[in-house]
N, C-alpha and C positions, 0 to 999 in steps of 0.2 A: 220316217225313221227315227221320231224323237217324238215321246211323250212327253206329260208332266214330271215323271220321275226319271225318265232315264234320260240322259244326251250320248251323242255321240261325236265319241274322240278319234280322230284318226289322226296320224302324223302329218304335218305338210312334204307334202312328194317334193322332193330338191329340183332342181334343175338340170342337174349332170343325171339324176337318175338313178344314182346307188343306192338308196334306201326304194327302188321299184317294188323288191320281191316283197321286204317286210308291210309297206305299203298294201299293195294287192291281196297278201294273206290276211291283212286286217281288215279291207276292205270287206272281201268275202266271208271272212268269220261275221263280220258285221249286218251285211246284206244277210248272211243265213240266221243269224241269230234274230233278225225282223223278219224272215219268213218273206222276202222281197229279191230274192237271188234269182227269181226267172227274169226278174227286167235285162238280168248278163245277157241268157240265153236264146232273148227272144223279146223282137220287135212290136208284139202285142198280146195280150195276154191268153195261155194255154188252155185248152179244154181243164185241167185240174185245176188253174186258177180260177177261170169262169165256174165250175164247180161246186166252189166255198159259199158261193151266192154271196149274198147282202153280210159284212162286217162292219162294224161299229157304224151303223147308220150309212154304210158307203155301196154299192152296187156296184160288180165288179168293174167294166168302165171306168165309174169313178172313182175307185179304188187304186185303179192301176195309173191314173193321172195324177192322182194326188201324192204316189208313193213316186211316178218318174219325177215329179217337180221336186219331190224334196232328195232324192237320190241324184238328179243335175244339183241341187242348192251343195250336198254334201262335196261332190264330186270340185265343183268350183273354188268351192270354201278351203280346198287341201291338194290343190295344185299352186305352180307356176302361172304366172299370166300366161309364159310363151303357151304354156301346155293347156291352159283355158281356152284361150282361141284359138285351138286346132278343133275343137269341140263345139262351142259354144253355140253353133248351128244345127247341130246333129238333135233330130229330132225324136230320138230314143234313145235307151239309154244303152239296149246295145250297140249302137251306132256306132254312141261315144267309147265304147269301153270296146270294142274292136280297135279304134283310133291310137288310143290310149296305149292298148297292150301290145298293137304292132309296134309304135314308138319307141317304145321303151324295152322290151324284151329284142330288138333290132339293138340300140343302146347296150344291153346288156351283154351282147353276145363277145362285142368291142371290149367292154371293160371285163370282161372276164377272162378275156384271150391276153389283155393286159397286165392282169395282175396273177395270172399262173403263169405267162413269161415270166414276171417279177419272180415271183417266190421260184420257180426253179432255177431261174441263174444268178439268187445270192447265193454270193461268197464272201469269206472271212478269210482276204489277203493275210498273209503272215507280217507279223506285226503288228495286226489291228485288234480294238478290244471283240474279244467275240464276243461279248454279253451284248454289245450294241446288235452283233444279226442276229443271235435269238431273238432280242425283242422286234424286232425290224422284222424276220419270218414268221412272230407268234402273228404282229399286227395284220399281214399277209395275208395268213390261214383266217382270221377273222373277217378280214374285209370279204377273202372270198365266203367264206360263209353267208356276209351278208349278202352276197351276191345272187345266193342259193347253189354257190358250188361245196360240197362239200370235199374236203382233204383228211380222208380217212388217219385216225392215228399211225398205221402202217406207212402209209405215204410221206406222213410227216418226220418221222423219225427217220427214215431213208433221207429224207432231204438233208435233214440235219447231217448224215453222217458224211453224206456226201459232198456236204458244204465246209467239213470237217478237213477234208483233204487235200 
């Protein structure tokens, strides 16, 4: 996954999990932009992979060992230790990335059940500044965003009027 010229950046995956989604899209845009995304799909290499024959000196076998070792090296390198050794045995890289996405999309489902209760039952007691729950709802609609929930402008402005009342 990393040449002379290029490296590869990924974010470190937190702990709690909330940068999961941003995480895993970068992940995958990453895997597909090295042309290394069937190791997700699949525990040893596909008839199309086998296919491509012999690249940069490597025969498919060895190809596909030398892309799961450095796709474990990436994988390791931008996690949590907890979330390292949930893996760190698994001996493909779907394995690991089954392990991974059950984890964490399990995780997600909690925090996102948590922060759309949040943003629908603020409110702006009378007498309070309401600029504090705009900002307090904008950061809501963001966080779930990054959550991968989206809160359509419709949605939002409803909240708002209703949190207005």
């Amino acid at each position: 996954m990393q040449s002379k010229e290029q490296k590869v950046h990924l974010p470190k995956l937190t702990i709690e999990g909330d940068n999961w989604v941003m995480y895993q899209d970068r992940l995958l845009w990453t895997m597909k932009q090295f042309n290394i995304k069937d190791h997700i799909a699949n525990n040893s290499p596909s008839a199309a992979y086998t296919a491509k024959g012999t690249v940069g000196s490597l025969a498919p076998a060895d190809r596909w060992e030398h892309e799961k070792h450095l796709i474990h090296m990436v994988l390791g390198n931008s996690m949590p230790d907890e979330s390292f050794n949930q893996i760190k045995d698994t001996e493909s890289v779907k394995d690991a990335w089954d392990i991974l996405r059950s984890t964490y999309e399990d995780h997600m489902a909690t925090l996102v059940s948590d922060h759309m209760k949040a943003f629908q039952n603020t409110k702006c007691p009378e007498g309070e500044n309401i600029h504090t729950h705009f900002h307090q709802l904008a950061i809501l609609r963001d966080q779930l965003t990054l959550l991968g929930q989206t809160v359509t402008d419709h949605n939002y402005l409803a909240r708002i009027h209703t949190m207005l009342l």
